[in-house]
N, C-alpha and C positions, 0 to 999 in steps of 0.2 A: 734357673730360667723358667718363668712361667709357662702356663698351654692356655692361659686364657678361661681357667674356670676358677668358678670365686670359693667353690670348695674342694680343692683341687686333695686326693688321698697321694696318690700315687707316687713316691721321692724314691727316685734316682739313687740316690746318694747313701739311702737305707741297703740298697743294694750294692752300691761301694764298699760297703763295711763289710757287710758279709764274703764280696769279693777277698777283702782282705785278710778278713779271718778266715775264708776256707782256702788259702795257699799259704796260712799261718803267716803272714804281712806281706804285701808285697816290697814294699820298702826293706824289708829284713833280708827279703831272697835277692832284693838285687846289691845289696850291698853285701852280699856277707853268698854270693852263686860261688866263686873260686872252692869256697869249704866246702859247699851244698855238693858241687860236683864232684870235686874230688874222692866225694862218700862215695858214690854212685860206683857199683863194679863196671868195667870195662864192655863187660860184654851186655850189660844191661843198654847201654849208649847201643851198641852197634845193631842190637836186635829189636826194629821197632815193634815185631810180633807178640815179643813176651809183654815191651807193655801197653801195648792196646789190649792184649790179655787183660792185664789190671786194670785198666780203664773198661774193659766189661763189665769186668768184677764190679768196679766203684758202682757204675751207675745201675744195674741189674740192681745191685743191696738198696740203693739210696730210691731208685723208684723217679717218678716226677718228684723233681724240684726246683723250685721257684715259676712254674710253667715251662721248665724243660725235661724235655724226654732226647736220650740218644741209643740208636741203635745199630748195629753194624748192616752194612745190605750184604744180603745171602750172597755167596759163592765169590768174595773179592778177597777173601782171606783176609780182613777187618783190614783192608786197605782203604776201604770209601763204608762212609756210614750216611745216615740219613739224622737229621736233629729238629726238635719241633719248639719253637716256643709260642706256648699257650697265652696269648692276654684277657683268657677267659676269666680268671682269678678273681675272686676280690682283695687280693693286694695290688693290683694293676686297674682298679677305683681311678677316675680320672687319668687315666695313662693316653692321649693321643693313639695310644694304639689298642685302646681295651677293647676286647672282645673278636679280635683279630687271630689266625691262625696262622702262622708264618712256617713255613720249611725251608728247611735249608738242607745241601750236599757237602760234605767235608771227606774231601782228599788228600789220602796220607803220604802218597808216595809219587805227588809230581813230579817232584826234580831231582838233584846230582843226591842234596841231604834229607833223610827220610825223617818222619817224624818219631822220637819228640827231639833231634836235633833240632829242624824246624818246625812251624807252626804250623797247622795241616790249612789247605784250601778250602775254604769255603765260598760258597754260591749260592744267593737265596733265589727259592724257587717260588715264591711269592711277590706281589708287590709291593712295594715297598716304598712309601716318602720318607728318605733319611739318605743323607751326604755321605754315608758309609756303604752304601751300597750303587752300584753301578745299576743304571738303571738300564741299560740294553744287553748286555751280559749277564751280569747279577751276582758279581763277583764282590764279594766284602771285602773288605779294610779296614783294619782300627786299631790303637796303637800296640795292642797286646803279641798283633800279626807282624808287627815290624822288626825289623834284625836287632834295631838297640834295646827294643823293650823283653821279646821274646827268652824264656827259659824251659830248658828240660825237663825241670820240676814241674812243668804247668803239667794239668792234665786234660780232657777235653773238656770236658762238664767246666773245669775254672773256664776255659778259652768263649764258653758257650757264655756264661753269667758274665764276661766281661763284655762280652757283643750287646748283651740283652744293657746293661749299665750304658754303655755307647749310642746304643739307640736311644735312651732316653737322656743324654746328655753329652751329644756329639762335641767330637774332639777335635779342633783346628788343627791344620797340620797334616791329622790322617784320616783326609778325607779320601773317599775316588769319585765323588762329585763335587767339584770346586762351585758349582754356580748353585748346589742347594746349598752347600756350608756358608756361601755367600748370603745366603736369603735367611738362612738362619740366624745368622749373626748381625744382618742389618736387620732385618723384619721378623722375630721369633712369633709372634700372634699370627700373622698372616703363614709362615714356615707351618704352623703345627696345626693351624685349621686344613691346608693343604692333609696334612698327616692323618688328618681324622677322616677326610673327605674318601681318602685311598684305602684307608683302612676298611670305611664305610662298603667301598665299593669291591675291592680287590682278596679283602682278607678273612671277610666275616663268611664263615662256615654255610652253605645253604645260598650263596649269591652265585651267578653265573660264571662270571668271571673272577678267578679264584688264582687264577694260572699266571705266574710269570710268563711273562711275552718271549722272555730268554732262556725258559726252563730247556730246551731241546739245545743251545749256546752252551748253558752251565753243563748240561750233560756231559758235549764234548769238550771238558776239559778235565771230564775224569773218568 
């Protein structure tokens, strides 16, 4: 899907690939999760503590990548983190969202199954033109969060580079705004000048309004 620039850098899809090499295929874990899990000791499943541990670990070694950063927020016992993705980069050249700063809030322990049973909550605290995000809460969706696609293996940084893949080539189906996925898929030109318009106005570092309108909403839900 184009954005309407005639020397457009910026593919999606480059970022599909590495999605799928950095959880070593995703097609392979879900056809082949029964074995994956089985490996997995018992008590590694029931304590999401130890592996948000390893998910420190990962991302602390690994540093920004791809224009993400995650970090856990002080004193929640790496139950709620904070995640950034950067469209400062020049590999986000032509991206509808280049040069945009985006935050987001990921909660690990909303419901009955903690994560990485389930896929942890996220709320972007930015604003944001894309069908995947709820645009008065700020609550994300996309297909990685959902119960048939979701695995134990993922880890957050994969969960984060599949959002960032999403946002630049949203996913029918798992949207949580039916009427931009709508405009996307009938009108993608007019969808992604919108996108730049916001990004212009809402994400770029140094502008006024910078602030999701829902950031005090996404708070309380974690």
């Amino acid at each position: 899907m184009g954005y309407g620039l005639p020397d457009q850098q910026w593919q999606p899809r480059r970022l599909a690939i590495l999605l799928c090499e950095t959880t070593t295929s995703l097609t392979q874990a879900k056809t082949d999760i029964s074995i994956r899990m089985s490996s997995l000791i018992p008590s590694q499943l029931r304590s999401n503590r130890r592996r948000l541990q390893q998910d420190l670990a990962l991302v602390q070694s690994q540093g920004k990548t791809q224009g993400i950063t995650l970090e856990p927020i002080p004193d929640t016992d790496l139950q709620k983190w904070t995640a950034t993705i950067d469209f400062r980069g020049p590999e986000f050249a032509g991206s509808p969202y280049e040069g945009g700063v985006f935050e987001f809030t990921l909660n690990m322990s909303g419901t009955e199954k903690p994560y990485p049973l389930r896929g942890p909550e996220i709320f972007c605290n930015t604003k944001i033109y894309n069908p995947h995000v709820d645009q008065k809460t700020g609550e994300v969706g996309f297909s990685m969060l959902s119960e048939d696609q979701w695995s134990p293996i993922l880890t957050l940084f994969t969960t984060m580079l599949s959002l960032l893949v999403a946002l630049g080539e949203p996913e029918p189906g798992y949207e949580v705004d039916g009427v931009l996925m709508l405009e996307y898929i009938s009108d993608p030109d007019v969808f992604w000048e919108k996108a730049r318009e916001w990004t212009r106005k809402y994400a770029v570092p140094g502008n006024t309004d910078t602030t999701h309108s829902s950031t005090s909403q996404a708070e309380a839900h974690v």
